[in-house]
Each structure stands twice: as structure tokens, then as C-alpha cells.
C-alpha positions, 0 to 999 in steps of 0.5 A: 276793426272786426265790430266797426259798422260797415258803411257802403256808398252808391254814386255815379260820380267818382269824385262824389263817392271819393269824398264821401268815402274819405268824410264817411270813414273820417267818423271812424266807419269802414267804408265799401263804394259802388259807382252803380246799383247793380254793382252793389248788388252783386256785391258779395259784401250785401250782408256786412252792409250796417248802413247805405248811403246813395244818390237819387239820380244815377243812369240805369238802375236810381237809387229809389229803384235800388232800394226797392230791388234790394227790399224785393230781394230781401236784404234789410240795410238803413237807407240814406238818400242824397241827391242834388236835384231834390223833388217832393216826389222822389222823397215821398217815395223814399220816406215811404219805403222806409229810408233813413234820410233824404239829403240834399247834396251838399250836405254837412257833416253833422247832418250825415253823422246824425243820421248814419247814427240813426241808420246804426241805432234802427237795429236793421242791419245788412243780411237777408230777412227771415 
């Protein structure tokens, strides 16, 4: 389990992350979730993350935000947007800044499975850069 990619997950909302977390670790990942940003920034788990996979609309800290603190601090980790409420803007801004995917919740299986592979396969992962 020691070479498995970690998969960390940020939704507000519980019965979200729980799926994701149960269909995420179904393809074999070890999975860690987060019910907000600052909750997974203080994670001390940020340099095993191989891969992210976050909501766009949270209260207090969203995920474009999110994405832009852990860039401004440095740590390096593949980033998948969903969101229910997609909009031109919101995934312009995340395309920009370097995410993976922009998702639309729901979103299928092979759809997510495809792009955590990406996120995997893009050589960035976890961990601070140099």
C-alpha cells in the first residue's frame, strides 16, 4: 500500500466527499477527505498528496482559491475541479493556473478515472517546490 498514489478529496458536503472517497478508492487509491480548504492545508498529509480532486463552490476558502494558496505556498499537487454550478469563468481561471480537469458534478466514472490518470502520469506530485 506503501507505492499506492494518494488521493486527497475537498468537498463541503459530506454525502459528496463520502461518494467520492468509496468510487475513488474503488479504482484502488488511498483516499484522505477534507470537508474544507483550510482543513487540508493544515493537513500534515500535503506532501504524500499524488493527486487533488476539489469542489469549485465551497463557503469560506473555494476551490479556485485553494488552488491559488497551495501554488502561493508552493506545494505542487495535479489538481481536478468539479463542480455543479459550472461557468466559463471559474474554469478559465483553473485551466489557467494549471488544473488537470474541470468537471461537472456528476461526473462518470471513466471520466474521473481518466483524468486522475493524467493528474498521476503529469509527474508533479505532493511536496513543496524547490
Amino acid at each position: 500500500m506503501e507505492n499506492t498514489p494518494l488521493i486527497s478529496i475537498v468537498d463541503d458536503d459530506e454525502s459528496v466527499r463520502t461518494a467520492m472517497r468509496d468510487m475513488v478508492e474503488s479504482f484502488g487509491y488511498a483516499v484522505v477527505a477534507f470537508a474544507s480548504g483550510p482543513e487540508f492545508l493544515a493537513s500534515d498529509r500535503l506532501r504524500d498528496i499524488a493527486c487533488l480532486i476539489t469542489d469549485v463552490r465551497m463557503p469560506g476558502m473555494n476551490g479556485l482559491v485553494l488552488q491559488k494558496q497551495m501554488t502561493t505556498s508552493g506545494y505542487l499537487i495535479p489538481t481536478i475541479f468539479m463542480t455543479a454550478f459550472p461557468d466559463k469563468r471559474s474554469r478559465d481561471r483553473a485551466i489557467k493556473a494549471g488544473a488537470i480537469a474541470y468537471l461537472t458534478k456528476p461526473c462518470s466514472r471513466s471520466d474521473l478515472l481518466a483524468h486522475i490518470h493524467s493528474a498521476l502520469a503529469s509527474g508533479t506530485t505532493g511536496g513543496k517546490k524547490s
